[in-house]
C-alpha positions as CSV (number, residue, x, y, z in Angstrom):
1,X,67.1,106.1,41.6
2,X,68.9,102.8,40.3
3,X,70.7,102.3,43.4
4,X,67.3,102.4,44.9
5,X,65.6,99.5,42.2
6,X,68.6,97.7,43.0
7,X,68.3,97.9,46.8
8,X,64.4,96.8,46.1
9,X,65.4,93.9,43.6
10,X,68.1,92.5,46.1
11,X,65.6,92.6,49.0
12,X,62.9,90.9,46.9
13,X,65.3,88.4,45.5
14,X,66.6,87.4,49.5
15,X,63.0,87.2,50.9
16,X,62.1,84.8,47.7
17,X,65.0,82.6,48.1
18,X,64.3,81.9,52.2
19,X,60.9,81.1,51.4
20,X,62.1,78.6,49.0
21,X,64.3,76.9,52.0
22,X,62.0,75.6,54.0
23,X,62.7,72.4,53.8
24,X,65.5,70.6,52.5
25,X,65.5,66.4,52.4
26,X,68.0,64.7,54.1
27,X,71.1,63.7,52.6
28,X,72.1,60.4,53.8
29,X,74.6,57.9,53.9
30,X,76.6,57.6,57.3
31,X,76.4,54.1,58.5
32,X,75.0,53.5,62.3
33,X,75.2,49.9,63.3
34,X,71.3,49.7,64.2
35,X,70.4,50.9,60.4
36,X,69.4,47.6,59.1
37,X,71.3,46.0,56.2
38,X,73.3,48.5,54.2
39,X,72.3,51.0,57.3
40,X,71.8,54.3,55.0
41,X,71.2,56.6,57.0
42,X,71.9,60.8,57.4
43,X,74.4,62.6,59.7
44,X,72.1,65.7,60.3
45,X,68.5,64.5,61.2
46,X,69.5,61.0,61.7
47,X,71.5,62.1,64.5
48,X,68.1,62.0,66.7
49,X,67.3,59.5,69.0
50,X,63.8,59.6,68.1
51,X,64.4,59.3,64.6
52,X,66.7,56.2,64.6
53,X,64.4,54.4,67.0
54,X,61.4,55.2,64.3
55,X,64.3,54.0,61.5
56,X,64.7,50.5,63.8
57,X,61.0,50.3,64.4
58,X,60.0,50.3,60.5
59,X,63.0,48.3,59.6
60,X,61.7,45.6,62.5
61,X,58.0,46.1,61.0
62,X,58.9,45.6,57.6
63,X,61.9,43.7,57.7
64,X,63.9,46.1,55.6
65,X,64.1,50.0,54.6
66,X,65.1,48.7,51.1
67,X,64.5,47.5,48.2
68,X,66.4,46.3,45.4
69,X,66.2,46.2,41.1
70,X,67.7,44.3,38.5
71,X,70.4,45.7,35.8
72,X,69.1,49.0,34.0
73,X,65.7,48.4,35.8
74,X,63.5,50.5,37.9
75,X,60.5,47.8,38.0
76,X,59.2,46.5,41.4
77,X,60.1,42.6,41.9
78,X,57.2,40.5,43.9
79,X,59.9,40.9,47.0
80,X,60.4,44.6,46.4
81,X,56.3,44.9,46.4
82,X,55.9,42.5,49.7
83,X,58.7,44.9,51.2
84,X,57.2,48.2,50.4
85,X,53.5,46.3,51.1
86,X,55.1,46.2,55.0
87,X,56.6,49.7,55.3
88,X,52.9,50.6,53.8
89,X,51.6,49.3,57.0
90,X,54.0,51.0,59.1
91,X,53.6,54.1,57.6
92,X,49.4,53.6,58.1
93,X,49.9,53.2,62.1
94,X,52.5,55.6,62.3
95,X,50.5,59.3,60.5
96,X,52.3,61.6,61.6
97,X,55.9,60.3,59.7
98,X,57.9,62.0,56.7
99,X,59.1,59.4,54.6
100,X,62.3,60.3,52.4
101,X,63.1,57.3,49.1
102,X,66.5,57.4,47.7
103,X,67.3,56.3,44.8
104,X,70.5,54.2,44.0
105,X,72.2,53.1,40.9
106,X,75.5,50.5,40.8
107,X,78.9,51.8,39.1
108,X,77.8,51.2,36.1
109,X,77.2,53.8,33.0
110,X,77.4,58.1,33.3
111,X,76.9,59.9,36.5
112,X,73.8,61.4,34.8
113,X,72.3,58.3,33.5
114,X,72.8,57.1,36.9
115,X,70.7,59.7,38.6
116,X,68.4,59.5,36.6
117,X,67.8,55.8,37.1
118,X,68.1,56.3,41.0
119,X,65.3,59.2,40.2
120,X,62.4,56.2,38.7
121,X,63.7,53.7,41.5
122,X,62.7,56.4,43.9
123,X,59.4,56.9,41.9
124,X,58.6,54.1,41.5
125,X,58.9,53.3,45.2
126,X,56.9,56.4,46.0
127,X,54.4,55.5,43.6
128,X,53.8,52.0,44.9
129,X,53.0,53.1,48.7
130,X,50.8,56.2,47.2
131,X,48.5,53.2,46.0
132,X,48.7,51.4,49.2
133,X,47.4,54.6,50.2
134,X,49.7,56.8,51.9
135,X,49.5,60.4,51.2
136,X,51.8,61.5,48.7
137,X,52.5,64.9,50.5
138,X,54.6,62.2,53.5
139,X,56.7,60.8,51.0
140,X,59.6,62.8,48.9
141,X,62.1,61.6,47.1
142,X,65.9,61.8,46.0
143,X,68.6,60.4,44.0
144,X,72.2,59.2,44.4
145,X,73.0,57.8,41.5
146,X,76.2,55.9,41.5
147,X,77.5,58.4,44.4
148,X,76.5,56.6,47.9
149,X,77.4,52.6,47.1
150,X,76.4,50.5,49.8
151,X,78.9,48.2,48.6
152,X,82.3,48.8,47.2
153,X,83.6,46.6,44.4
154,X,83.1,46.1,40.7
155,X,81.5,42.6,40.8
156,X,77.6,41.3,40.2
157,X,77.3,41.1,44.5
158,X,78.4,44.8,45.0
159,X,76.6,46.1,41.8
160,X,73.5,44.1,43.0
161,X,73.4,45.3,46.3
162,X,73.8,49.0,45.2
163,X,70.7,49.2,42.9
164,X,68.5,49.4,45.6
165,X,65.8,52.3,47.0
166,X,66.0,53.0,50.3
167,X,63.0,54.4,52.8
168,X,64.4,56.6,55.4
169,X,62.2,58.0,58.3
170,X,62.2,62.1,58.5
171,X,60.5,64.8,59.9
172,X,57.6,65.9,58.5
């Protein structure tokens, strides 16, 4: 009789847990020369044609897939808003797109803290094309942290560069 509760909890607990992995976000960070500054981009579903010319076509629209933020900051600058503004526009021709933000963080402070920061940069990306109306359910988000630096080094130019939020084109 407890074999068989067992045998029932263990099926129950499989079928849960591959309904739950549907859909996983990409994890990025492979550099492909066509990526755009910094070129963050994903070794899995970046490795399709279709999805690196849609990467080079929002990047060409909007003149970058990033943004950037001052030191401890996760508030939009007036560039960061004309950027994200663009990539708004994209996104409006262009419907049918999954939009992925990651959030980045420089070397600076706990591997904790960090995620969390890369967490409101992401947010607060997200949040920003939501009210240029795009529909939330396109756009997920994801932090790095400290983990994926775009630039290596411990000075102002590297730490600037890594505080960013980058928009990455996905399947939706």
């Amino acid at each position: 009789m407890k074999t068989k509760h067992l045998t029932i909890a263990l099926m129950l607990g499989a079928a849960a847990l591959s309904a739950c992995a549907k859909r996983v976000p990409p994890q990025t960070g492979a550099t492909i020369p066509d990526a755009g500054p910094g070129g963050d981009y994903d070794g899995g579903e970046q490795d399709d044609p279709g999805l690196r010319a849609l990467q080079s076509a929002l990047v060409a629209a909007a003149g970058s897939d990033r943004v950037f933020f001052g030191f401890d900051a996760y508030t939009l600058s007036p560039e960061a808003r004309a950027t994200l503004t663009r990539q708004a526009a994209w996104l409006r021709q262009n419907p049918r797109i999954g939009f992925s933000i990651e959030g980045h963080a420089d070397e600076r402070g706990t591997r904790e803290y960090n995620l969390a920061l890369g967490d409101r940069r992401a947010r607060a990306a997200a949040e920003f094309l939501i009210l240029q109306g795009i529909d939330p359910t396109r756009i997920s988000t994801l932090s790095y942290g400290k983990e994926r630096p775009d630039a290596l080094g411990s000075d102002e130019q590297s730490h600037a560069r890594n505080r960013r939020a980058v928009s990455i084109v996905i399947r939706n």
